[in-house]
C-alpha positions in Angstrom: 29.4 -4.1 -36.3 26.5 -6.0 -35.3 28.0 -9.3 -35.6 30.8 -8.1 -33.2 28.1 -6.7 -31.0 26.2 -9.8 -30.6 29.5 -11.8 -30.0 30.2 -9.7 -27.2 27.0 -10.0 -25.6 27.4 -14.0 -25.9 30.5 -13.5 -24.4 29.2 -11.6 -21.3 26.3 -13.9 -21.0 28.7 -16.9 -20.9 30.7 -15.1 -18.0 27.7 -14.2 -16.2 28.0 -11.0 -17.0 24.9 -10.1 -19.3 23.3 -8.0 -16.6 26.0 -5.4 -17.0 24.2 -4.3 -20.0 22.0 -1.7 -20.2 20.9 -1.6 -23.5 19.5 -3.8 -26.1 18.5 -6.4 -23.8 14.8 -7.7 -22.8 14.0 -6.7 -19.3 14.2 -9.4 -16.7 11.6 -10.0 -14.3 12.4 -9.9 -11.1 10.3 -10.9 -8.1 9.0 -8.0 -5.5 8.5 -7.5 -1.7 6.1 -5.1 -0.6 7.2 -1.9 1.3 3.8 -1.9 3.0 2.9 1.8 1.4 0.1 1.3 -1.2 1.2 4.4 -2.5 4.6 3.5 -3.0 4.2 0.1 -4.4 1.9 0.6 -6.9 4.2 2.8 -9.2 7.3 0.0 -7.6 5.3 -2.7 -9.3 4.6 -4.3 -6.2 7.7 -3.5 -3.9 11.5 -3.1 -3.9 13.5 -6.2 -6.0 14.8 -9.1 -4.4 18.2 -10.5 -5.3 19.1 -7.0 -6.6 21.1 -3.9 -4.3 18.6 -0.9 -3.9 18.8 2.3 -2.5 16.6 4.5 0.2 18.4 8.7 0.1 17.1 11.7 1.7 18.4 14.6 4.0 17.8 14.4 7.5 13.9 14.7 8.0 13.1 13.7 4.7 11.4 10.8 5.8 13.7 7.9 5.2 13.3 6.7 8.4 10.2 6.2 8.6 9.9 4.4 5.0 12.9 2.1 6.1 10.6 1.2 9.3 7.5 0.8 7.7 9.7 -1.4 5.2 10.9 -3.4 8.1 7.3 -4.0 9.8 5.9 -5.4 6.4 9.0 -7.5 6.1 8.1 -9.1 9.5 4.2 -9.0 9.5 5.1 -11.2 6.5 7.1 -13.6 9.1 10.8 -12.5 7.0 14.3 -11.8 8.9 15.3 -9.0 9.0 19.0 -8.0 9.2 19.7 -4.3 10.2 23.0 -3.2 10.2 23.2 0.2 12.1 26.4 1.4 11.9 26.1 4.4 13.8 23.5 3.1 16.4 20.5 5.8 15.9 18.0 2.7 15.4 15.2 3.7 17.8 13.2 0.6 19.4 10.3 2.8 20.9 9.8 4.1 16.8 9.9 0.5 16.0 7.8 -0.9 18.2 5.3 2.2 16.9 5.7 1.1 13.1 4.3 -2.5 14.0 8.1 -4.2 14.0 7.9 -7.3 15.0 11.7 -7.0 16.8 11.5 -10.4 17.8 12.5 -11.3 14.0 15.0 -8.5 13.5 19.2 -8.9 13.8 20.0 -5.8 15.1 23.8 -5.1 14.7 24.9 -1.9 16.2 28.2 -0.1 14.9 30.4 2.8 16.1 30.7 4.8 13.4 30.1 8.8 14.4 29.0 12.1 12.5 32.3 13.9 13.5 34.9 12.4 13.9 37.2 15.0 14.6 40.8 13.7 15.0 39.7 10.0 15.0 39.1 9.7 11.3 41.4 6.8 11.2 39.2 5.0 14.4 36.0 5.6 12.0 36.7 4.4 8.7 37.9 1.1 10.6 34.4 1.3 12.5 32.5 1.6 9.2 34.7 -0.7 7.6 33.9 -3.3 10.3 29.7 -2.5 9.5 30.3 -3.3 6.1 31.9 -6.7 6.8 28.6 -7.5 8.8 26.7 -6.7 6.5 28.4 -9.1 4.1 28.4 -11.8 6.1 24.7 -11.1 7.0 23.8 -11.1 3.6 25.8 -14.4 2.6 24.0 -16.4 5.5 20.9 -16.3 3.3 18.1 -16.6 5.8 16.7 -12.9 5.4 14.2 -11.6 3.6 15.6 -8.1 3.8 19.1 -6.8 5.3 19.5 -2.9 5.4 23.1 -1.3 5.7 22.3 2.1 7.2 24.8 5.0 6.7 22.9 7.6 6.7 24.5 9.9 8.9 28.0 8.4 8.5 30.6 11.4 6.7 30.5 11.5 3.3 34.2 11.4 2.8 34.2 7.8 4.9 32.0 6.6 2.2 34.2 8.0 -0.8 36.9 6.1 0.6 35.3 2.7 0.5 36.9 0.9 -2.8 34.1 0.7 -5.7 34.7 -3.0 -6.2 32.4 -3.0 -2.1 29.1 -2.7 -4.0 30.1 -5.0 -7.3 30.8 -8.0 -4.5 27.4 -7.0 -2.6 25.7 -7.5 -6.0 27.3 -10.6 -6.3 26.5 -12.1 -3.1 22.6 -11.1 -2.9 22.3 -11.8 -7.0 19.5 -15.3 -7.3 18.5 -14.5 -3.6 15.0 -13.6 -2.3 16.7 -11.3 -0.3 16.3 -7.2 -0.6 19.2 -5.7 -0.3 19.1 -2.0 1.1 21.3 1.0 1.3 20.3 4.0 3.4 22.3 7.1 3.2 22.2 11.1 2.7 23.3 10.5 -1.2 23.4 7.6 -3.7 26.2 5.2 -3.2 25.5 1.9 -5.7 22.6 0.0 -6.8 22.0 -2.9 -9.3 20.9 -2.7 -12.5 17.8 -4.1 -11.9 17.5 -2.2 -8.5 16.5 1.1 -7.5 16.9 4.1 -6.0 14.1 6.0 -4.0 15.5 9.7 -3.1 13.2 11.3 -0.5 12.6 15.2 0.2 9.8 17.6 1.4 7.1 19.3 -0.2 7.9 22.6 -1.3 4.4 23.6 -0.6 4.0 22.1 3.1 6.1 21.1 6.2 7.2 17.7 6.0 5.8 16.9 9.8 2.2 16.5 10.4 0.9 16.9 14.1 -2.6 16.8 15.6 -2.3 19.1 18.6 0.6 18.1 20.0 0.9 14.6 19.1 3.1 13.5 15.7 0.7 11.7 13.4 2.8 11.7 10.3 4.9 13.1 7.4 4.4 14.0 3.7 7.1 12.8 1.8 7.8 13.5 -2.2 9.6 10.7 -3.8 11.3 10.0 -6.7 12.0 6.4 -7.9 15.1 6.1 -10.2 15.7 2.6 -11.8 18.4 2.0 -14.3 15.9 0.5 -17.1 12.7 2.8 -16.5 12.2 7.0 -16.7 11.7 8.6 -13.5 8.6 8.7 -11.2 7.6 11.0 -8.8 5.1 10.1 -6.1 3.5 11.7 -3.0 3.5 9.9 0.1 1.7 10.4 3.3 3.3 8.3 6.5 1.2 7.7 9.6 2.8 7.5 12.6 1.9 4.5 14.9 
């Protein structure tokens, strides 16, 4: 049994395949970019993986948002591309601009992909089907340091549709890249075995907004960091605005 194990693996390896294992194996290392939240890269191990798909879930008002633009700014501060494929155009320059994004080093490719549809469901898978081939051809130009697909309000149903074999051929494009590979969306959708997920939500205990008279200043954000080689983590998060 062993023996026939161990061929198998060598078999897998020879394909290029070896990472599809899960078990048994030694863990690779994997370089890091910082998200630019202390508090959320120290339990990362110094950031999210490069060459690898991750993932960024939450409700609405969980605080993705804000993560993905602080994510953004530290990719720039550190003079990276950006590529930011917004399918359903909610990206907010003003926010940005107030997370220290340098937009002069950000592709910004806006899609037309809706929340309801209503009788155009047809019209809207085509429009998220058209973000997705962006973002492919984003992330096989190889110039960025990161390159978000963000679907976060997009139906649920439109992402069900997309074929499983979408994520395996995003793997294998940013796979041996320095290039972080991120998925935002209301639920999970595909990740790399040497990626991760972060899932976003509330305190129970407290309101997720923090305001100083009238002025936003922040959130507090729970997190829970999911990778397919490590146990859960759960941190705490506090986002300042501006």
């Amino acid at each position: 049994m062993n023996a026939s194990r161990a061929h198998l693996e060598s078999l897998l390896r020879t394909r290029q395949l070896d990472r599809t294992l899960t078990s048994s194996l030694p863990p690779v290392h994997v370089d890091a970019a910082p998200s630019g939240l202390i508090t959320l890269d120290a339990p990362l191990g110094s950031g999210f993986p490069r060459g690898q798909v991750s993932e960024l879930v939450g409700s609405r008002s969980s605080g993705r948002t804000s993560v993905m633009l602080q994510m953004i700014a530290s990719a720039t501060a550190r003079g990276e591309l950006v590529g930011l494929i917004d399918a359903l155009d909610m990206f907010d320059v003003e926010s940005a601009v107030a997370a220290g994004v340098d937009l002069d080093r950000v592709l910004w490719i806006r899609g037309h992909v809706v929340i309801n549809p209503g009788m155009c469901r047809d019209l809207n898978q085509r429009a998220l089907e058209q973000a997705l081939r962006a973002f492919t051809l984003v992330l096989q130009a190889g110039k960025f340091g990161l390159v978000i697909f963000d679907v976060a309000e997009a139906p649920s149903a439109a992402l069900r549709r997309l074929p499983f074999t979408t994520w395996l051929r995003v793997q294998r494009i940013v796979e041996e890249s320095s290039t972080v590979c991120l998925l935002v969306g209301s639920d999970p959708m595909a990740r790399s075995t040497a990626g991760l997920t972060l899932r976003l939500g509330t305190p129970e205990s407290k309101p997720a907004s923090r305001f100083g008279g009238r002025l936003f200043d922040g959130l507090d954000v729970d997190t829970q960091i999911v990778r397919a080689r490590h146990s859960h983590v759960r941190v705490h998060l506090q986002t300042a605005c501006g």
